[in-house]
TORKOL-4160 file (C-alpha; in steps of 0.2 Angstrom, whole numbers, padded with zeros to 4 digits, m for minus):
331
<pt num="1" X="0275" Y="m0004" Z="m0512"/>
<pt num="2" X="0273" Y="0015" Z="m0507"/>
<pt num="3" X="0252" Y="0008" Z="m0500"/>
<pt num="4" X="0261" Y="m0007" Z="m0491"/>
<pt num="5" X="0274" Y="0007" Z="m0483"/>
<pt num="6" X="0260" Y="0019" Z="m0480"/>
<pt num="7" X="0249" Y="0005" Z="m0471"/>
<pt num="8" X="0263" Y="0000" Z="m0462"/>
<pt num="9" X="0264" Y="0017" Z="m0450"/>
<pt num="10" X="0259" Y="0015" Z="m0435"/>
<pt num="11" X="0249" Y="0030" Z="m0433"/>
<pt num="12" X="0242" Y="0026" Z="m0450"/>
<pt num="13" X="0238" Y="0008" Z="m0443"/>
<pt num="14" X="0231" Y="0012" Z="m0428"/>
<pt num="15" X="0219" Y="0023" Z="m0436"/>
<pt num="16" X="0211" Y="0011" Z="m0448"/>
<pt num="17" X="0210" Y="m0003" Z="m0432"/>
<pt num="18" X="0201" Y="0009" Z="m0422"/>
<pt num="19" X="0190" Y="0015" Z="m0435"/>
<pt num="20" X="0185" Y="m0003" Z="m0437"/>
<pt num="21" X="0183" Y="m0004" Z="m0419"/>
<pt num="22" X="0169" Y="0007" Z="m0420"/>
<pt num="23" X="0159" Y="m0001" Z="m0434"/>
<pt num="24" X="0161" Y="m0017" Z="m0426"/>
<pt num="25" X="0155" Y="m0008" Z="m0409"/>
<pt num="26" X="0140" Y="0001" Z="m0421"/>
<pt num="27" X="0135" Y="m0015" Z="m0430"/>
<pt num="28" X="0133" Y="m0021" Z="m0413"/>
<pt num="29" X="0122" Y="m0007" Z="m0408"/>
<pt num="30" X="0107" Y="m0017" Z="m0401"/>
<pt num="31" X="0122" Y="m0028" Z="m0389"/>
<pt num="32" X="0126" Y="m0011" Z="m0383"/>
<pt num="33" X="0115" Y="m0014" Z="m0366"/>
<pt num="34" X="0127" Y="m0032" Z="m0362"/>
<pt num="35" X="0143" Y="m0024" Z="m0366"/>
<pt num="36" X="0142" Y="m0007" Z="m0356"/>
<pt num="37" X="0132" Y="m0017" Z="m0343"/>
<pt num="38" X="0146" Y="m0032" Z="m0343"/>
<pt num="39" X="0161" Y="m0017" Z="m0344"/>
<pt num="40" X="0156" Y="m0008" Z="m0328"/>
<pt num="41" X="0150" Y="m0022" Z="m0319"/>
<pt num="42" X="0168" Y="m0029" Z="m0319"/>
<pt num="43" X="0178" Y="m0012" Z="m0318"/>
<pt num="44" X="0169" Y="m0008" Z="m0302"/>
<pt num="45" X="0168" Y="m0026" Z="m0296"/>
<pt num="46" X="0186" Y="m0027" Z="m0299"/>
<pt num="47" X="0189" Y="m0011" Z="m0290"/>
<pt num="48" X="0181" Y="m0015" Z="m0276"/>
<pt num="49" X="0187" Y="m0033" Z="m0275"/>
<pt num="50" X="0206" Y="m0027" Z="m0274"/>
<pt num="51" X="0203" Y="m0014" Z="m0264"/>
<pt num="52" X="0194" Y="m0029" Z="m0250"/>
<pt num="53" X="0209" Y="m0040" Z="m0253"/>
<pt num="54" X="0221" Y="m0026" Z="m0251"/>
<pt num="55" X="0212" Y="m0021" Z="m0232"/>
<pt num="56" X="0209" Y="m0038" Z="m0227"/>
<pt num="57" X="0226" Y="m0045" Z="m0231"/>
<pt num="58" X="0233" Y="m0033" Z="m0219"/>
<pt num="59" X="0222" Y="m0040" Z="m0204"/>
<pt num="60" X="0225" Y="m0058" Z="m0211"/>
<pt num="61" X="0228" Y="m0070" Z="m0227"/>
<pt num="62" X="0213" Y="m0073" Z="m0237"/>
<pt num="63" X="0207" Y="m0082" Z="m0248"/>
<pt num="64" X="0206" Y="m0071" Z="m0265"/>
<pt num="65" X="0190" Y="m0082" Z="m0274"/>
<pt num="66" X="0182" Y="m0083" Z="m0258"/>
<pt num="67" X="0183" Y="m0065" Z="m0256"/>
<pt num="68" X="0176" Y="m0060" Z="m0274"/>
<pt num="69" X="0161" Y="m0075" Z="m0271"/>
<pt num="70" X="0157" Y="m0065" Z="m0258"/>
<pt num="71" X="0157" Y="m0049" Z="m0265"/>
<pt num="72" X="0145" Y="m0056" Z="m0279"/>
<pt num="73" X="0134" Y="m0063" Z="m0268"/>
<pt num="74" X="0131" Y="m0048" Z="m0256"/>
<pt num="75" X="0128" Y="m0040" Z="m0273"/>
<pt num="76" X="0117" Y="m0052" Z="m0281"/>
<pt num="77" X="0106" Y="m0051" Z="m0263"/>
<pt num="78" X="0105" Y="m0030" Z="m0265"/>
<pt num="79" X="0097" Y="m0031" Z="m0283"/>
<pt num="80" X="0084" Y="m0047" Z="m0277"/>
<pt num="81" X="0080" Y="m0037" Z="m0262"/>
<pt num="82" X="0079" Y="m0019" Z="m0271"/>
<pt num="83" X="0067" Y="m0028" Z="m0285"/>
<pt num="84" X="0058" Y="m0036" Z="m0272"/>
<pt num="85" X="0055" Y="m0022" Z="m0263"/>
<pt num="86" X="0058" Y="m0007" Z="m0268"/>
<pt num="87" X="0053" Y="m0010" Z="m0288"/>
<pt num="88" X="0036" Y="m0008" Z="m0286"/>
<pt num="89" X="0037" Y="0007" Z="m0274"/>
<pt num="90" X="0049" Y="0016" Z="m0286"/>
<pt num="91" X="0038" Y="0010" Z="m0303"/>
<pt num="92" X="0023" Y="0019" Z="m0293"/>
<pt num="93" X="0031" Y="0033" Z="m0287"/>
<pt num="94" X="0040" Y="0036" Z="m0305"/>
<pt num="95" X="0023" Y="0037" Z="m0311"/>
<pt num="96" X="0015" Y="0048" Z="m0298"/>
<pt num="97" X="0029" Y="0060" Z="m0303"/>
<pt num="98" X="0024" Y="0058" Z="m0321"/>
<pt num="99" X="0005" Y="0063" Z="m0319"/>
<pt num="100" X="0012" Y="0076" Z="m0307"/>
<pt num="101" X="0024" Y="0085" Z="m0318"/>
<pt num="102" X="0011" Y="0085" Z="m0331"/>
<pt num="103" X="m0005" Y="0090" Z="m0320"/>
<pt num="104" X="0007" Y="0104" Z="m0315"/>
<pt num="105" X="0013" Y="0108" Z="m0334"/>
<pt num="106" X="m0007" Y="0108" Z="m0338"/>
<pt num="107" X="m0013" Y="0118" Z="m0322"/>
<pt num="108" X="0003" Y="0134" Z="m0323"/>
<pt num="109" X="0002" Y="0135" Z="m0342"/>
<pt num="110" X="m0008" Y="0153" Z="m0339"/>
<pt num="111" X="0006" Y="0157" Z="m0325"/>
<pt num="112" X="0016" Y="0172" Z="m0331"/>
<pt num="113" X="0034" Y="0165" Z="m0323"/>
<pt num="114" X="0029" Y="0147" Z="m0330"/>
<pt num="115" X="0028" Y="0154" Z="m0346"/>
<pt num="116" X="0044" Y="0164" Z="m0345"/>
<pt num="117" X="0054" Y="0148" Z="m0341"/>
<pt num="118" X="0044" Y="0135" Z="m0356"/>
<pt num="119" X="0050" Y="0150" Z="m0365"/>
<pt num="120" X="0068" Y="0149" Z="m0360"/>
<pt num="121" X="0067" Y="0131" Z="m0363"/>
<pt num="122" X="0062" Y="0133" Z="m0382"/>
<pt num="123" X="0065" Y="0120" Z="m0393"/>
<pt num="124" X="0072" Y="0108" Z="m0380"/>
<pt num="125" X="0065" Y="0089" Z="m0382"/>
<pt num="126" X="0060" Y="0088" Z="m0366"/>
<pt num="127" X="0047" Y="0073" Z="m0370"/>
<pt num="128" X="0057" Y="0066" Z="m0378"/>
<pt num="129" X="0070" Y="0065" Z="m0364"/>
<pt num="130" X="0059" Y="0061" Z="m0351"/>
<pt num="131" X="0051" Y="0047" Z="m0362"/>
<pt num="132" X="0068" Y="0040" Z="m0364"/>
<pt num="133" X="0075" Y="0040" Z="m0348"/>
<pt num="134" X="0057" Y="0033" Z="m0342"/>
<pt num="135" X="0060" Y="0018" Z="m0357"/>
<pt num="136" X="0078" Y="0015" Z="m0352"/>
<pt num="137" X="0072" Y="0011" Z="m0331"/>
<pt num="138" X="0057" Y="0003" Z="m0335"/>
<pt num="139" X="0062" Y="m0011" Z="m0347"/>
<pt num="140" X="0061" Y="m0024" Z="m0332"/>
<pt num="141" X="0062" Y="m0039" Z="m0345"/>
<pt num="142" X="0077" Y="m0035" Z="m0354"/>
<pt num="143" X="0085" Y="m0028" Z="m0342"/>
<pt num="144" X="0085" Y="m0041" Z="m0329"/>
<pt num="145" X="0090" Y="m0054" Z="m0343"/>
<pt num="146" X="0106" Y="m0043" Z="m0347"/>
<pt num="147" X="0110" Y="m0039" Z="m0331"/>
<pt num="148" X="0110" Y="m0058" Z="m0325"/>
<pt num="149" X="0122" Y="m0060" Z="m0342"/>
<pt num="150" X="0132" Y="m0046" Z="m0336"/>
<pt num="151" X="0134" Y="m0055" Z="m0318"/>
<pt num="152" X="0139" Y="m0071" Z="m0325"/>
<pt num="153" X="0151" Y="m0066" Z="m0337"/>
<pt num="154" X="0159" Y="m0052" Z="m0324"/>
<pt num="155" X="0160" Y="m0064" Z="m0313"/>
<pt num="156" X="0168" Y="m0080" Z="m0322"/>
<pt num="157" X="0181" Y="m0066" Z="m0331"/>
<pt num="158" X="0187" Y="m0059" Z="m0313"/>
<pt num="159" X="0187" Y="m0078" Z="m0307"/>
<pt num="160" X="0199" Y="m0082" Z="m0320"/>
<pt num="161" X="0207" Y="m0066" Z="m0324"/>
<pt num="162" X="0223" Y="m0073" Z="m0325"/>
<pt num="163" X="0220" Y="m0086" Z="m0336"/>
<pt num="164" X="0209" Y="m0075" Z="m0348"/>
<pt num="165" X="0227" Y="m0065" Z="m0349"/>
<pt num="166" X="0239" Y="m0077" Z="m0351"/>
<pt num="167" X="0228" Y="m0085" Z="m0366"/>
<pt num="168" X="0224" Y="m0069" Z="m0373"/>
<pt num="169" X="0241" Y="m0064" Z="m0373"/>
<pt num="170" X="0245" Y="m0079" Z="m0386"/>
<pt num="171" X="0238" Y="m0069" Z="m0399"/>
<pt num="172" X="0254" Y="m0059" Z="m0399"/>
<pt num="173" X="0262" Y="m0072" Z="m0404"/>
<pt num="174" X="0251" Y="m0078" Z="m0418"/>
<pt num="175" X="0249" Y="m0071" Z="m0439"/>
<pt num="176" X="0242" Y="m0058" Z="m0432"/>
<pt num="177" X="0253" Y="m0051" Z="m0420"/>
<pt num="178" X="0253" Y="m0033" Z="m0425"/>
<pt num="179" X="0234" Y="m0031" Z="m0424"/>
<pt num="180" X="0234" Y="m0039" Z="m0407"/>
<pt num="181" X="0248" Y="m0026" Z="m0402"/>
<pt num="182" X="0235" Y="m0012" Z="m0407"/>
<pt num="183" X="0220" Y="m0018" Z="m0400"/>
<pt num="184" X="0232" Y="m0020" Z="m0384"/>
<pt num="185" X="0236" Y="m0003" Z="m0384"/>
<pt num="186" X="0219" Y="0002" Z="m0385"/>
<pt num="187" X="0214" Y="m0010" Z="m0370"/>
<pt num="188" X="0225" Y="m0001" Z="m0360"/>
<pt num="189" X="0223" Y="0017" Z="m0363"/>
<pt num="190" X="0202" Y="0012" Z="m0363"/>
<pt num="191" X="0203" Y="0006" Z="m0345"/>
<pt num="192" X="0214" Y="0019" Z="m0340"/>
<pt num="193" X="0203" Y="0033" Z="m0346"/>
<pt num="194" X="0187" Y="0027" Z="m0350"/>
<pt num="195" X="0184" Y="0015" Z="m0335"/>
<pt num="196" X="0192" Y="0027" Z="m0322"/>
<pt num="197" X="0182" Y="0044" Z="m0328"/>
<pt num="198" X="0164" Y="0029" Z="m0329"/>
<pt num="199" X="0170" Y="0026" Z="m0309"/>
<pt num="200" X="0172" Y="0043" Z="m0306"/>
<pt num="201" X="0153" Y="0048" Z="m0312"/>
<pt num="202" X="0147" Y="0033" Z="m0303"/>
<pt num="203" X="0151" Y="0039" Z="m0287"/>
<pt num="204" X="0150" Y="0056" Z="m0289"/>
<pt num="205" X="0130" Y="0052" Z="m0295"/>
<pt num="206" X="0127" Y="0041" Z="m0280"/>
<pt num="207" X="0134" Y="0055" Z="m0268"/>
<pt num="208" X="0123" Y="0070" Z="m0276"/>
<pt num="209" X="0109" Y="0056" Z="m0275"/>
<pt num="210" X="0110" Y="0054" Z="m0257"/>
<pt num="211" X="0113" Y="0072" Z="m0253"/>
<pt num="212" X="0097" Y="0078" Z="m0264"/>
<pt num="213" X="0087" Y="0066" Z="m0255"/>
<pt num="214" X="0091" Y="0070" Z="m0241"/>
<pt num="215" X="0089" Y="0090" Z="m0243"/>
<pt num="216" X="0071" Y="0085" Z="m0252"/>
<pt num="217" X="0066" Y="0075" Z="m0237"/>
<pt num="218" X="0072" Y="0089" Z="m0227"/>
<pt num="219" X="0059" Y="0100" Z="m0240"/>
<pt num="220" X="0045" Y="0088" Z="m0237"/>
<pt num="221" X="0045" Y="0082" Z="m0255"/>
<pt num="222" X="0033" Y="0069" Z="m0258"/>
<pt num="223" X="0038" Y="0053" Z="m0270"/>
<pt num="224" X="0056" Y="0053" Z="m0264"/>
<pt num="225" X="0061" Y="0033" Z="m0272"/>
<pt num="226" X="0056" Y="0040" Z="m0289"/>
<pt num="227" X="0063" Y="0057" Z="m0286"/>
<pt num="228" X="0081" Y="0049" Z="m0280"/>
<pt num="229" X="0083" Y="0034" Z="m0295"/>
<pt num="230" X="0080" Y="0050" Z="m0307"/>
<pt num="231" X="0094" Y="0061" Z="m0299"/>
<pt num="232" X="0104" Y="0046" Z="m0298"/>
<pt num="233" X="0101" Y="0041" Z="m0316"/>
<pt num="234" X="0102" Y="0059" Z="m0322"/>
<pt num="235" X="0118" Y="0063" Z="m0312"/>
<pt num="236" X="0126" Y="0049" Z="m0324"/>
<pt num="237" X="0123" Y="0062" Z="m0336"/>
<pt num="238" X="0138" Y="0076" Z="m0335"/>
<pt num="239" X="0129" Y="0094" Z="m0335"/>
<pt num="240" X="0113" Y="0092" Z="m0346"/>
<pt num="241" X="0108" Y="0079" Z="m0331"/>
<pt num="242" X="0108" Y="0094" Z="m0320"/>
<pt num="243" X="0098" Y="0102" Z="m0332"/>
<pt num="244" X="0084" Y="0092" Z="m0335"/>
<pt num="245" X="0083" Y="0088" Z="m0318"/>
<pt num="246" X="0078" Y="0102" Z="m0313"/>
<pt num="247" X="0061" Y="0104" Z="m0322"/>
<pt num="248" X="0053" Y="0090" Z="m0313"/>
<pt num="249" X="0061" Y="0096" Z="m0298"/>
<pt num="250" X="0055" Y="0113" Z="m0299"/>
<pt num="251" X="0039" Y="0109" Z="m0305"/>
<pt num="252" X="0036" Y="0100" Z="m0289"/>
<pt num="253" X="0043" Y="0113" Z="m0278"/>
<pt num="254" X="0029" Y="0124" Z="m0285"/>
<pt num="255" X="0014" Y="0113" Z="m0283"/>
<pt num="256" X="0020" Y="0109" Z="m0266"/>
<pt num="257" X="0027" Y="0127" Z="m0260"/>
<pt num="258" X="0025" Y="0140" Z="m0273"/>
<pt num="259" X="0038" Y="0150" Z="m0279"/>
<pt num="260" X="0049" Y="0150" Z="m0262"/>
<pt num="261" X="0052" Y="0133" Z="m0264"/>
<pt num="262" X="0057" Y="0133" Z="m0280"/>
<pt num="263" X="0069" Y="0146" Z="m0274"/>
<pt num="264" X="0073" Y="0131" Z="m0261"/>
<pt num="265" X="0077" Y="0120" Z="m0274"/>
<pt num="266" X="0088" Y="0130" Z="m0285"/>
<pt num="267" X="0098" Y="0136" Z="m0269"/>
<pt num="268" X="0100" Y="0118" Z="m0265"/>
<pt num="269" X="0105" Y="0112" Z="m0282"/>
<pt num="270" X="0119" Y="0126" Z="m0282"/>
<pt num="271" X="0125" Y="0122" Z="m0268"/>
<pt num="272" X="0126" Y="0103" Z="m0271"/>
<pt num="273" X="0134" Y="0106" Z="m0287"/>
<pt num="274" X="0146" Y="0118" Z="m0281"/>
<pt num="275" X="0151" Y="0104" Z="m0269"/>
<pt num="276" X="0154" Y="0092" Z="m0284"/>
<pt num="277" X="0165" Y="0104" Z="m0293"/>
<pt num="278" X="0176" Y="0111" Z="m0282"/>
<pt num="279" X="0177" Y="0096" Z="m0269"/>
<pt num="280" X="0172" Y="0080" Z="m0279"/>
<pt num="281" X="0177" Y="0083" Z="m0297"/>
<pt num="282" X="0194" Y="0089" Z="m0293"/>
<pt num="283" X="0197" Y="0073" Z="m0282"/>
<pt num="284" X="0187" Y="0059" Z="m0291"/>
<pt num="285" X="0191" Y="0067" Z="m0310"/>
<pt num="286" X="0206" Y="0076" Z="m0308"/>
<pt num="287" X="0211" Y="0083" Z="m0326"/>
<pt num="288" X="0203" Y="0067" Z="m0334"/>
<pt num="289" X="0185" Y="0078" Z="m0339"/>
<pt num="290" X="0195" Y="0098" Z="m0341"/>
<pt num="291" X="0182" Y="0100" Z="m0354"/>
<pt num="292" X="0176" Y="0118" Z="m0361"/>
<pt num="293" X="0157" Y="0117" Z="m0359"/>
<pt num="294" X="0154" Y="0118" Z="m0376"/>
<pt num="295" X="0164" Y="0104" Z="m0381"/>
<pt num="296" X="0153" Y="0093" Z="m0367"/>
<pt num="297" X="0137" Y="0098" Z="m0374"/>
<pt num="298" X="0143" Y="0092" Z="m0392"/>
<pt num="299" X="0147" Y="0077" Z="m0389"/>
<pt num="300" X="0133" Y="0074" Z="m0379"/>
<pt num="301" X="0122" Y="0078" Z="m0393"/>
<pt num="302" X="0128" Y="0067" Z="m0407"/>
<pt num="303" X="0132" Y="0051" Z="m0396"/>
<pt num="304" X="0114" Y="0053" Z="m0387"/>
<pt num="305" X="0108" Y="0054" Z="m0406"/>
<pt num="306" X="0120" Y="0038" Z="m0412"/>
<pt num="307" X="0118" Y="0026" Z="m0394"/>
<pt num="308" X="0100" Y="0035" Z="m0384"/>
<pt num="309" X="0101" Y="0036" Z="m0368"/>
<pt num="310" X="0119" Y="0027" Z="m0364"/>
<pt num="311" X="0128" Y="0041" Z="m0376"/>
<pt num="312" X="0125" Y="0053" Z="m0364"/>
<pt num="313" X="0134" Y="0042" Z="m0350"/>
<pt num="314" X="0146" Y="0034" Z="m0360"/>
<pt num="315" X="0149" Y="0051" Z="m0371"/>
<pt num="316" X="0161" Y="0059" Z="m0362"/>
<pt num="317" X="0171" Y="0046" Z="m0356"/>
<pt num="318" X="0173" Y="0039" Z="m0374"/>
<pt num="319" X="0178" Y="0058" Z="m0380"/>
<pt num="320" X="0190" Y="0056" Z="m0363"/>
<pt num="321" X="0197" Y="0040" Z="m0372"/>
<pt num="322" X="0199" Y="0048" Z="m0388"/>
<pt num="323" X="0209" Y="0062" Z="m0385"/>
<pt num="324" X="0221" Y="0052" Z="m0372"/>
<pt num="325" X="0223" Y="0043" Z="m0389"/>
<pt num="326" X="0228" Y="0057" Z="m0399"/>
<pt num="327" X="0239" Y="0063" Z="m0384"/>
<pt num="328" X="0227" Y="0078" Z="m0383"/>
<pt num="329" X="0234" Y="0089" Z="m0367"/>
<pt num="330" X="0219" Y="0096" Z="m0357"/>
<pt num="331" X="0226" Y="0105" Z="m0344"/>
């Protein structure tokens, strides 16, 4: 009696469903790609899609379906254009930046400041970053097949959102009623927190993207496609993408301009960044990410070492989700 009263706390319950959650979310590991794809795909179609209807009813009615079919297709034409054209310029360029990161790394190794910062760098996988980040872009195969998944099942849910609803919420109603209250409550606070803070780094990324490229065209860097798919890519990344963007960055600068235009470089990504946390955090995050820096760099760590590459993009928002669980106060 005393296990059956024990299990029957909430807190106590919703503990063991969510560490179920997670096992069933690890056993899936290899999924990962589809469901994260399939999440943010929706979260930001969705986003968008309401905030279209809310504009355009204003001017005149519309059709809601019509509106989201339209969205989709706009979006469907971007990525078979971008493939088409730009895919092999940005594969080429990504590996000209390659051989010219290295040929640079082999030709300053005897450079007294180049060997000051490998120093500095220490033990920091940088390889082994680099070699990830290159195998997460450049699975064309599986990534095209997920990302077609992703489309389709994004698009039927948002077609049918209210119907997905209305039959979910029968499981309320069935034997299991209380695990479905649970999972409910999760649902919630995981949209709430984890999509909002996912659409917050998604646009703060893009916006550092476009300025960077801009500045670096401004700087006459060569290989700029490849140059602004990693800053993109790296900027999902909250603080080590800053990081370890730099060291291409600068390493460039150097070949191209010596040591003034690694100077160049840093002044512009302090600037840039000084931009995103006094003007766009505050706006996009609010007090969603009022992490100390250690705590970020933690969890950045061990969920890079348990998911690769999307730990360090989901990481922080799933540390987000977990403390708005716990009620953890952060301002």
């Amino acid at each position: 009696m005393e296990i059956k009263s024990f299990f029957r706390e909430q807190g106590v319950r919703r503990v063991v469903i969510l560490l179920f959650l997670c096992l069933v979310l690890y056993s899936m590991k290899s999924m990962l790609n589809i469901i994260l794809l399939t999440f943010l795909i929706t979260f930001l179609m969705n986003s968008l899609y309401s905030y279209a209807v809310q504009k355009l009813n204003k001017l005149f009615p519309v059709n809601q379906k019509v509106v989201l079919l339209f969205l989709y297709v706009i979006l469907v034409l971007i990525l078979v254009i971008g493939i088409y054209k730009a895919l092999p310029t940005i594969v080429h360029q990504i590996t000209q930046l390659t051989n010219l990161t290295k040929s640079v790394y082999d030709e300053q190794q005897d450079h007294e400041l180049f060997q000051y910062v490998v120093s500095l760098l220490g033990d920091v996988n940088i390889e082994g970053y680099v070699k990830q980040s290159l195998d997460f872009v450049l699975k064309i195969s599986n990534w095209g097949l997920n990302m077609l998944l992703a489309l389709i099942l994004s698009l039927f849910f948002l077609l049918e959102k209210t119907k997905v609803t209305q039959f979910t919420a029968k499981f309320k109603t069935s034997k299991l009623a209380w695990f479905f209250d649970e999972i409910e409550f999760f649902g919630k606070k995981f949209v709430h927190t984890f999509g909002k803070v996912i659409e917050a780094q998604f646009l703060i990324a893009l916006t550092n993207c476009i300025l960077s490229t801009i500045m670096l065209w401004i700087m006459g860097f060569p290989q700029l496609f490849g140059l602004a798919l990693m800053i993109f890519v790296l900027g999902l990344i909250p603080v080590a993408g800053v990081i370890i963007s730099l060291i291409p960055l600068c390493a460039i600068a150097f070949s191209i301009g010596g040591f003034m235009k690694v100077i160049y470089v840093l002044v512009m990504v302090i600037v840039l960044h000084s931009l995103e946390a006094y003007l766009l955090n505050p706006k996009l995050m609010a007090s969603k990410t009022n992490l100390p820096m250690f705590y970020t760099f933690i969890v950045l760590i061990f969920s890079e070492h348990f998911f690769g590459v999307w730990g360090l993009i989901v990481g922080i928002p799933t540390f987000v989700f977990l403390l708005d669980i716990l009620d953890v106060k952060r301002t």
